[in-house]
C-alpha positions in Angstrom: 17.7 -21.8 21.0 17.1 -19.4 23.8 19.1 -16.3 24.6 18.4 -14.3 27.6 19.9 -11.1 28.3 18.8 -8.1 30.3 18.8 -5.6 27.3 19.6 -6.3 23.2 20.5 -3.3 21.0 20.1 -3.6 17.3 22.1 -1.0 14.8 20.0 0.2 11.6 21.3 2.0 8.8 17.7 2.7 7.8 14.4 2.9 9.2 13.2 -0.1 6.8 15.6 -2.5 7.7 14.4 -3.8 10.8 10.6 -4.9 11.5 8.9 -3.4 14.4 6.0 -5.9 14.7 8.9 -9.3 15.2 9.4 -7.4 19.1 6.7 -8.6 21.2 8.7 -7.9 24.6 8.8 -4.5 25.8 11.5 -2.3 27.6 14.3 -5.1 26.6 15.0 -4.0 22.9 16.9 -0.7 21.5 17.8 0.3 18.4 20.5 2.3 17.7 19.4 4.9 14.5 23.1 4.9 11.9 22.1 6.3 9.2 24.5 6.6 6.0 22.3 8.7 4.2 19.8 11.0 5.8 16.2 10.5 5.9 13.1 12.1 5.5 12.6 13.1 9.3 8.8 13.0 9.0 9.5 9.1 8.5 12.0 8.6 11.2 9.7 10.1 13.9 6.7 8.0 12.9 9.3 5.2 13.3 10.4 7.0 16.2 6.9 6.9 17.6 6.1 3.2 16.9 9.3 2.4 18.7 7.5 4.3 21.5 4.4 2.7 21.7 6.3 -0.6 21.8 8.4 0.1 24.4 11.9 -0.1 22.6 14.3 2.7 23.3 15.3 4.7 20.1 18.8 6.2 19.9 20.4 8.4 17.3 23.9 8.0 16.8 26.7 11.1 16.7 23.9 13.5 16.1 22.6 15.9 19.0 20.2 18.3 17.2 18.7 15.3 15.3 18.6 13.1 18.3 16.9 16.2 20.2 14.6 16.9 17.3 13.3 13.8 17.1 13.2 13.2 20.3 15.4 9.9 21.0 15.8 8.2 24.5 19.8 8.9 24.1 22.7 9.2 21.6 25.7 6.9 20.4 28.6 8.3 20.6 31.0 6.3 17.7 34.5 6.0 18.8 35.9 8.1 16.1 33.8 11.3 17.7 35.8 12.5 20.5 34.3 16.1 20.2 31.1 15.2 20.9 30.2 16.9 24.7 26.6 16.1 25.6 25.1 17.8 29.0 21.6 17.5 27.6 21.0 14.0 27.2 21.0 11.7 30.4 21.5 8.5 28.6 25.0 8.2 26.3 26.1 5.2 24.8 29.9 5.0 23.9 31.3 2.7 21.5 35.1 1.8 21.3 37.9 -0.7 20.0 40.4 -0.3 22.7 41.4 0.4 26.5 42.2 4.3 25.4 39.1 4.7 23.5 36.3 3.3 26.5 38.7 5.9 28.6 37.8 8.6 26.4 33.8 7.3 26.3 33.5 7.6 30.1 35.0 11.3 30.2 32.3 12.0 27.5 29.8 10.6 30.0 28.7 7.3 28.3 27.3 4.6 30.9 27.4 1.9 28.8 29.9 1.2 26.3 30.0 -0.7 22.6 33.4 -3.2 22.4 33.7 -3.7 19.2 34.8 -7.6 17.7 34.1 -10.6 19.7 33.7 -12.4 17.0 35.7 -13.1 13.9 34.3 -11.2 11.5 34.0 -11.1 7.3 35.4 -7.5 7.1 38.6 -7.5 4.8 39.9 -4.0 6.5 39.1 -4.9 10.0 41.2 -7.5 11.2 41.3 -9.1 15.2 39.2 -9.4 17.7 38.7 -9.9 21.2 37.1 -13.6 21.8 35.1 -14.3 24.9 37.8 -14.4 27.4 39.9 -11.6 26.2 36.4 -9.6 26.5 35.4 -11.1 29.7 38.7 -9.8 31.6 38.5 -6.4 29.6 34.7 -6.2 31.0 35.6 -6.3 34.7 33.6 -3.5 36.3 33.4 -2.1 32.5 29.8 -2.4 31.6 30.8 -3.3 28.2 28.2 -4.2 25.5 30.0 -7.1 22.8 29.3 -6.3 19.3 30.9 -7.6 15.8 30.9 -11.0 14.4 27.7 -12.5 16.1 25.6 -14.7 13.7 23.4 -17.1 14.2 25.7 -19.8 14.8 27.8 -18.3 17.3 24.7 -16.8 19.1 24.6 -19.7 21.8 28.5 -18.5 22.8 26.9 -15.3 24.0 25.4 -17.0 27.3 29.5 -17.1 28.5 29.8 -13.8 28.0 30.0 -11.7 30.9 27.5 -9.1 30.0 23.7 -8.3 30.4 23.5 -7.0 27.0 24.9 -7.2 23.6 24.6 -5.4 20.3 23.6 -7.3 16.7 24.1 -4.9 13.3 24.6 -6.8 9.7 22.8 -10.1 11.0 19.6 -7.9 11.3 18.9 -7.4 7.6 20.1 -10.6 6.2 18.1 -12.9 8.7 15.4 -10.5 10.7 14.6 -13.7 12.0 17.3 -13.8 14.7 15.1 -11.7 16.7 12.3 -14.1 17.4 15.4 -16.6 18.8 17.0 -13.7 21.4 14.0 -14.5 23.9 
């Protein structure tokens, strides 16, 4: 199976759950930092600093002293933080669930923007979601990034998406194999 897109982006929740050494294409992969709990900063800049030398673009989500202290490539802006004004850092990524919400993204400056649910998804709380041609019409002149519900069955349904990129979170840590199939 063979996926090609200009850019992937992979959300972690910790620096272990994702495996630097599967990447072995640079300046196409990014990985968006989420932590739930904080970690010990010494260990996210040496992780910081492999995703560096790699060539993968490290961004820290809702955070701007963290993401300036460890020195990240840009920050994710969740679509619950509407607050958040950054002048400092020249690349932004949004995300959002709705027309009013990748409005409020591109007043805070974000270039490219998360759509969340393109897929079905498991979650009991979140329910809908977009499908490919709802998304594809929503995307005109957008620059919207699909995320939510993509496994590795639907993974072959992302080549009729109408987007040079897309985002992969909870199929990272239970198959880190889906990497090695994105190229």
């Amino acid at each position: 199976m063979f996926i090609k897109k200009k850019n992937y982006y992979i959300i972690i929740e910790k620096i272990n759950d994702f495996d630097l050494d599967l990447i072995r294409i640079k300046k196409k992969f990014n990985i968006i930092y989420r932590p739930s709990i904080r970690e010990n900063f010494a260990d996210v800049s040496r992780f910081r600093m492999m995703c560096k030398s790699k060539g993968v673009n490290f961004y820290v989500a809702n955070d701007v002293h963290y993401a300036t202290k460890v020195r990240s490539d840009g920050l994710y802006i969740s679509s619950y933080n509407a607050s958040i004004t950054t002048a400092t850092f020249k690349e932004k990524i949004g995300s959002a669930h709705n027309v009013r919400e990748i409005m409020q993204k591109k007043k805070q400056g974000c270039k490219r923007i998360v759509f969340s649910r393109l897929f079905k998804t498991d979650y009991k709380i979140k329910k809908g979601y977009s499908g490919i041609h709802r998304f594809n019409l929503l995307n005109f002149n957008q620059n919207l990034i699909p995320l939510g519900g993509i496994r590795n069955k639907n993974l072959l349904k992302l080549q009729l998406v109408n987007s040079d990129s897309f985002v992969i979170m909870s199929e990272v840590k239970k198959k880190p194999a889906i990497i090695s199939r994105l190229f």
